[in-house]
Each structure stands twice: as structure tokens, then as C-alpha cells.
C-alpha positions as CSV (number, residue, x, y, z in Angstrom):
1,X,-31.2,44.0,-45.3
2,X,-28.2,42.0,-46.8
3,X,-24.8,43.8,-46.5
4,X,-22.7,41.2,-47.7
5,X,-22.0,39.6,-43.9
6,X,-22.4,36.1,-43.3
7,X,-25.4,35.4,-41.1
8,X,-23.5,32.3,-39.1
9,X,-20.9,34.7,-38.7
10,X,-23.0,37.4,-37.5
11,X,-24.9,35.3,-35.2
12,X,-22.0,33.1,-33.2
13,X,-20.2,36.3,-32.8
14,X,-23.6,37.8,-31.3
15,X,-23.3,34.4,-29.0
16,X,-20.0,34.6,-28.0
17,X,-20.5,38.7,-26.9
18,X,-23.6,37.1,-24.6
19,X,-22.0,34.6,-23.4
20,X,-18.2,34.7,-22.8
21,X,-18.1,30.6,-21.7
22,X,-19.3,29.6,-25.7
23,X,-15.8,28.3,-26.8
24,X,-14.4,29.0,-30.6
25,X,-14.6,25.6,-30.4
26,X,-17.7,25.3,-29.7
27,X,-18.6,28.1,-32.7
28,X,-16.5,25.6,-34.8
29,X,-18.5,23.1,-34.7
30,X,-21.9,24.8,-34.8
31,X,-21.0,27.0,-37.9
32,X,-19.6,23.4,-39.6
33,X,-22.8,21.7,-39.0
34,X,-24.7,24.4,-40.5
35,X,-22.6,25.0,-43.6
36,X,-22.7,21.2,-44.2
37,X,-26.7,21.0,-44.3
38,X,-27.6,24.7,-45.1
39,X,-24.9,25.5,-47.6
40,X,-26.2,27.1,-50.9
41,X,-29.5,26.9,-49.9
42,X,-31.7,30.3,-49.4
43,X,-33.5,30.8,-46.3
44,X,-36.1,33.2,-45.3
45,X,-35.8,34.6,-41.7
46,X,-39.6,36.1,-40.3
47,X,-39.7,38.9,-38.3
48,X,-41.0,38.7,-35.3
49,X,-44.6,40.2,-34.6
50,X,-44.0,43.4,-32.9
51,X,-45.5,43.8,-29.5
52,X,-49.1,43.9,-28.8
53,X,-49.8,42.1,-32.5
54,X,-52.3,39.6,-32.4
55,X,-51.5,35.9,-34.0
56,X,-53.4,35.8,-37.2
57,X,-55.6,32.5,-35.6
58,X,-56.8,34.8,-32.8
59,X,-57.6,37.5,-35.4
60,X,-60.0,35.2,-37.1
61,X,-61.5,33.4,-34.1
62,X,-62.2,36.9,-32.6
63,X,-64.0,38.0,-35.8
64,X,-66.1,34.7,-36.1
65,X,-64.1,33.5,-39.6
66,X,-61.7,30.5,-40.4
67,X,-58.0,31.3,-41.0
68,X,-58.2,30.5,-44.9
69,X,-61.1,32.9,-44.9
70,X,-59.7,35.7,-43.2
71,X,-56.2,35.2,-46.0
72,X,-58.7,35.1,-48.7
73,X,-59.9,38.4,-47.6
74,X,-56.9,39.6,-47.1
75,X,-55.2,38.4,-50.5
76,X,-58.0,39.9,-52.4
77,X,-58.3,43.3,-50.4
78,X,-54.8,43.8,-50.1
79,X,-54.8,43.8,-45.9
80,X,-57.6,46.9,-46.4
């Protein structure tokens, strides 16, 4: 969900609450770097599996199929 807040924001400020020694200096630096090779590109952030989600390659093994079998399936079933 975009809001209009900037992520590097969002995420040193998330830092600095954590963990009170991270200096603005530090922050500085960090969001720099990342606006110098990240600016104006678009980035897709992946959630997480939630908890007690099996990674797709132990889906297939424990079903006996390949990984690019079980997407196939999946791509022409729609996940049913």
C-alpha cells in the first residue's frame, strides 16, 4: 500500500526507533548510497511467507514433481 511516504525514510526512521546508537549520520550516509544507485528505479518488495507456509521447492519435492511443473500447473489452473 503506497501512501505517498518515502520507503528510505520509512525504514531508517524504523532503525533509528530500534536502535537509539544508529547516528543521523550514519542514516545520512545509508539513505545517500541508496538514492545514488536506486533512484528512479521501481522496486518490488515480496512479502514474506506467512508462518507455517511451505517453500514452493518443498511443495514440489513432497508431491513427487519438478518446480517448473508444479508453476505450470499452477499458471494454468489458477493455484486450484
Amino acid at each position: 500500500m503506497s501512501n505517498g511516504r518515502d520507503l528510505i525514510e520509512c525504514l531508517l526512521q524504523a532503525v533509528r526507533e530500534m536502535q537509539p546508537s544508529f547516528t543521523e549520520e550514519q542514516a545520512l550516509q545509508i539513505e545517500q548510497q541508496f538514492r545514488r544507485d536506486w533512484g528512479g528505479e521501481r522496486v518490488n518488495i515480496a512479502k514474506r511467507a506467512e508462518n507455517g507456509t511451505k517453500p514452493d521447492r518443498e511443495v514440489a519435492k513432497g508431491n513427487g514433481i519438478s518446480r517448473s511443473m508444479m508453476y505450470r500447473w499452477v499458471s494454468k489452473n489458477g493455484g486450484k
